[in-house]
C-alpha positions in Angstrom: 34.3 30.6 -0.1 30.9 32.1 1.3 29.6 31.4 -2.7 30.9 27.5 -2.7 29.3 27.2 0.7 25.8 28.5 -0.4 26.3 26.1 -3.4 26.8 23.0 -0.9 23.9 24.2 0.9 21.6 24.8 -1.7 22.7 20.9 -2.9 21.9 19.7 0.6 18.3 21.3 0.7 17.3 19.9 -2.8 18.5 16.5 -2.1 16.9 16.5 1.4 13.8 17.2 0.1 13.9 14.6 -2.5 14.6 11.9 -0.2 12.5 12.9 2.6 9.3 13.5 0.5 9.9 11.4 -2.4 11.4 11.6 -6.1 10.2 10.9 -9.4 12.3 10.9 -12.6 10.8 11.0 -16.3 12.8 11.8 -19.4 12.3 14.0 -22.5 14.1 15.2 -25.5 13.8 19.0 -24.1 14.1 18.6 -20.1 16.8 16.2 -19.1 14.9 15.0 -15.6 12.0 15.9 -14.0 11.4 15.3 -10.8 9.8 16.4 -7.8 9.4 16.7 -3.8 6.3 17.4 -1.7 5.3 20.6 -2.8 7.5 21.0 -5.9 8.0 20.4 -9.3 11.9 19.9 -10.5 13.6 20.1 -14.1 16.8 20.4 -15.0 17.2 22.1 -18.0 20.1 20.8 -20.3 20.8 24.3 -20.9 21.2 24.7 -17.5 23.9 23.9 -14.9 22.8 21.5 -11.6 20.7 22.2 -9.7 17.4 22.6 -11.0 15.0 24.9 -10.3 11.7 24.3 -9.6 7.6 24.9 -9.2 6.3 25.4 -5.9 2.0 25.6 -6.0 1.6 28.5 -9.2 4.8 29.9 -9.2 8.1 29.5 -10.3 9.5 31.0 -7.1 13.0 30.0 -6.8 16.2 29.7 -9.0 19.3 28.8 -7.2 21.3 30.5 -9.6 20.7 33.6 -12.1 20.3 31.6 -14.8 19.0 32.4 -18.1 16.8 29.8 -19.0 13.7 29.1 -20.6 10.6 30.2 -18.2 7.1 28.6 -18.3 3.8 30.3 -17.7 3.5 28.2 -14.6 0.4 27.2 -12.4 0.0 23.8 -10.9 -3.8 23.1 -9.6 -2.1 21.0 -6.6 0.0 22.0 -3.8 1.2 18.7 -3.5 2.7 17.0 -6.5 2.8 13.0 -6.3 3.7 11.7 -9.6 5.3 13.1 -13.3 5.8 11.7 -16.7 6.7 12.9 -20.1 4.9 11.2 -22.9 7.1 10.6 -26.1 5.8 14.2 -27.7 7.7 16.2 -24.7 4.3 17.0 -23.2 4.9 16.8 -19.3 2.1 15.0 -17.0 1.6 16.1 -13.3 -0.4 14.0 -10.7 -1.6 16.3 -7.8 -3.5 16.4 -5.0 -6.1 18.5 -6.8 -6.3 16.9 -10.2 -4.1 16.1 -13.2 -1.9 18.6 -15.6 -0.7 18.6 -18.6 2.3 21.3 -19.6 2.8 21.0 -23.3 5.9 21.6 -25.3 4.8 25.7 -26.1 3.9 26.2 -22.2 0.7 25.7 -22.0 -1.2 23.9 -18.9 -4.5 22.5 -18.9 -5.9 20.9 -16.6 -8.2 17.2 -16.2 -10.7 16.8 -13.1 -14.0 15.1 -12.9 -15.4 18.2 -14.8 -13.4 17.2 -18.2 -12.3 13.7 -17.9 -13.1 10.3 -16.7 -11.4 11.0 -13.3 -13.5 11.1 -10.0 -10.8 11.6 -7.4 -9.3 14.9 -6.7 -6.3 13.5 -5.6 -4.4 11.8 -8.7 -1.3 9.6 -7.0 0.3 7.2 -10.0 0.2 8.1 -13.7 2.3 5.9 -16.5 2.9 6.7 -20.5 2.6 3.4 -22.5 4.6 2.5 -25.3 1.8 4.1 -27.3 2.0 6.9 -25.6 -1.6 6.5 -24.3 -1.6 7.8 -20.5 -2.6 5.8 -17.4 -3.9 7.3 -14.6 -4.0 5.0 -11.1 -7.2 6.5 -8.8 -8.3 5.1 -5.7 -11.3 2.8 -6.9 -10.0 2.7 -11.1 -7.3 2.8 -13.8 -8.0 4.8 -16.4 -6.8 5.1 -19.6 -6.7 8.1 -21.8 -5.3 8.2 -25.8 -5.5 12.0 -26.1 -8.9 11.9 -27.2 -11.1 9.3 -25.3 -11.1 8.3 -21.8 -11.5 4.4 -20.9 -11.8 3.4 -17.1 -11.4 -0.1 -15.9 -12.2 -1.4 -12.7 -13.9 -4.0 -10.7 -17.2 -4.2 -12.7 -15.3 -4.6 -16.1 -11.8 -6.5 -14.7 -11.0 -8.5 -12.2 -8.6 -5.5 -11.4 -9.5 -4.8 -7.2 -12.0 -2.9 -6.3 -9.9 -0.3 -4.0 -6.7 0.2 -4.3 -4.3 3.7 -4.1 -1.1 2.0 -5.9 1.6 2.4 -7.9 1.8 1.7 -11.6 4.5 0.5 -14.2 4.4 -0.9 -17.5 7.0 -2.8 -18.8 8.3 -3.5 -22.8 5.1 -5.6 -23.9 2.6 -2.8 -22.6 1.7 -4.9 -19.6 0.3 -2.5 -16.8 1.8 -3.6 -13.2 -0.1 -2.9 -10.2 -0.6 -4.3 -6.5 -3.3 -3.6 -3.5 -1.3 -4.6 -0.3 -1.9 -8.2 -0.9 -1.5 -9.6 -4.3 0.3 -8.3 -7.6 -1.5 -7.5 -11.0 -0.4 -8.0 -14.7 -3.6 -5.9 -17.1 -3.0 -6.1 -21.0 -5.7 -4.0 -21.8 -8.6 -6.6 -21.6 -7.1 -9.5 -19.6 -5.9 -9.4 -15.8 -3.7 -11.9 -13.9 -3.4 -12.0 -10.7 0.0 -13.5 -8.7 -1.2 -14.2 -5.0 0.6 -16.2 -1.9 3.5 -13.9 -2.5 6.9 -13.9 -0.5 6.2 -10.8 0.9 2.9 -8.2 0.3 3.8 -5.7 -2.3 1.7 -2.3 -0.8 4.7 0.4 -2.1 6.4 1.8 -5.0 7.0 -0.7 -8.5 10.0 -0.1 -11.1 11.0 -2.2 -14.3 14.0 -3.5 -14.4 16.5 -3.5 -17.2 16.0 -6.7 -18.3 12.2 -6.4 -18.1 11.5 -7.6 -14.7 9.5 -5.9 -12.2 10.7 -4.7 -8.9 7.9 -4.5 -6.1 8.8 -2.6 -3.0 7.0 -4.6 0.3 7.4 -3.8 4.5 10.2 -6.3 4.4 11.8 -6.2 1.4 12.2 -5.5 -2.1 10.2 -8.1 -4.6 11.6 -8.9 -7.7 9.9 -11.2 -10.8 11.6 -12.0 -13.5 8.8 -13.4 -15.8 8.9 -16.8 -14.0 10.6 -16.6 -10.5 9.3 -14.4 -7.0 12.2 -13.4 -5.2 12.3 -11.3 -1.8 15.8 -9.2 -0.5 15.7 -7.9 2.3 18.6 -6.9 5.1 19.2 -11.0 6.0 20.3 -11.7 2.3 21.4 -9.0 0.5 23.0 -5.5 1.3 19.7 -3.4 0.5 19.7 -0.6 3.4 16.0 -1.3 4.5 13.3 -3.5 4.3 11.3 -1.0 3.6 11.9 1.3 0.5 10.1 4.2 -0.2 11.1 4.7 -3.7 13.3 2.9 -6.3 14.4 4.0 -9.7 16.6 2.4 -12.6 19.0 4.5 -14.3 19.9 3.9 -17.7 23.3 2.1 -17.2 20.5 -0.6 -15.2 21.7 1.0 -11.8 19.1 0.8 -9.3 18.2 4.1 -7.0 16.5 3.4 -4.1 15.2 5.8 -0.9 14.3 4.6 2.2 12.5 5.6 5.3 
């Protein structure tokens, strides 16, 4: 009884950190789900039971159970960890507060920072793998694209993308990057930007694609949905979403969507 008891516990903490500090989920053939909370980095290894363990700064101090699982030679350059993907090769991406990082599939990190890369802000927020695999990286005042080799920045003297904006980024089956400043949403092909203004409601929060390619924009009073044609706002007066204001939102892939709110 004391053992199933610490198991409920341990379930409640993980799952209370998620939702209060946000989640993240990114696929790979190795990890099942990554995912993370304020200060830490979550996998679940498919060799593993649930729950995961996880990173917390440069150590991997915790395991809820004694499991024998594969170990990293950990060391995050952030305490605080905002965003993660996993590019098609298994290599694992980490947006932090102090940079970004890059755990391959042999366990190696290395690190990007304005000393080795094209980014200029310490703090790294919203990173996205395109469907050829070339990685995206959202900064304050820039988006910046990087193809493993070369980095290519975009931003208000090149685009007509805004000039300062700390958003969230998606990109949806055609390679279109999605992106909004508080005020107006943004489609970017790589070379040509359009820009969707007099909006239902001002998208200023997290963005997810849809199952059937259309792009969810979270707003202060609802969720914003387009479906390639048509802007439409839920919110609490016409549909059964929990909150007008969602912190996060996620699509599984039966097309279920995940959302957490404040």
């Amino acid at each position: 009884m004391k053992s199933k008891t610490k198991i409920i516990l341990q379930l409640v903490i993980l799952f209370a950190s998620l939702f209060l500090y946000g989640f993240s989920k990114a696929q790979s053939p190795e990890y099942e789900l990554w995912t993370m909370g304020r200060h830490t980095a979550f996998y679940l290894d498919p060799n593993c039971s649930y729950p995961p363990r996880f990173f917390q700064g440069d150590t991997l101090n915790y395991c809820f159970m004694d499991w024998s699982c594969k170990e990293f030679d950990n060391g995050l350059p952030g305490f605080n960890i905002w965003d993660i993907e996993v590019d098609s090769s298994g290599n694992k991406w980490l947006a932090t507060i102090d940079g970004l990082a890059k755990l391959d599939t042999a366990g190696k990190w290395q690190y990007f920072d304005y000393r080795n890369s094209a980014i200029t802000s310490t703090q790294i927020s919203y990173i996205a793998i395109d469907n050829s695999n070339n990685l995206w990286v959202k900064q304050t005042d820039a988006l910046l694209k990087f193809d493993g080799v070369l980095w290519t920045k975009y931003d208000h003297t090149n685009t007509s993308l805004p000039g300062y904006a700390n958003c969230d980024i998606v990109i949806d089956t055609a390679n279109n990057i999605w992106l909004a400043d508080g005020t107006n949403a943004y489609r970017f092909d790589g070379t040509t930007v359009q820009t969707f203004s007099g909006l239902p409601a001002s998208p200023d929060g997290p963005i997810a694609l849809g199952p059937d390619n259309s792009i969810w924009f979270s707003s202060s009073t609802g969720l914003l949905r387009y479906d390639g044609t048509t802007w439409t706002l839920m919110n609490t007066s016409n549909s059964n979403i929990p909150s007008n204001y969602i912190s996060k939102l996620a699509f599984d892939s039966l097309g279920n969507m995940w959302v957490a709110n404040n």
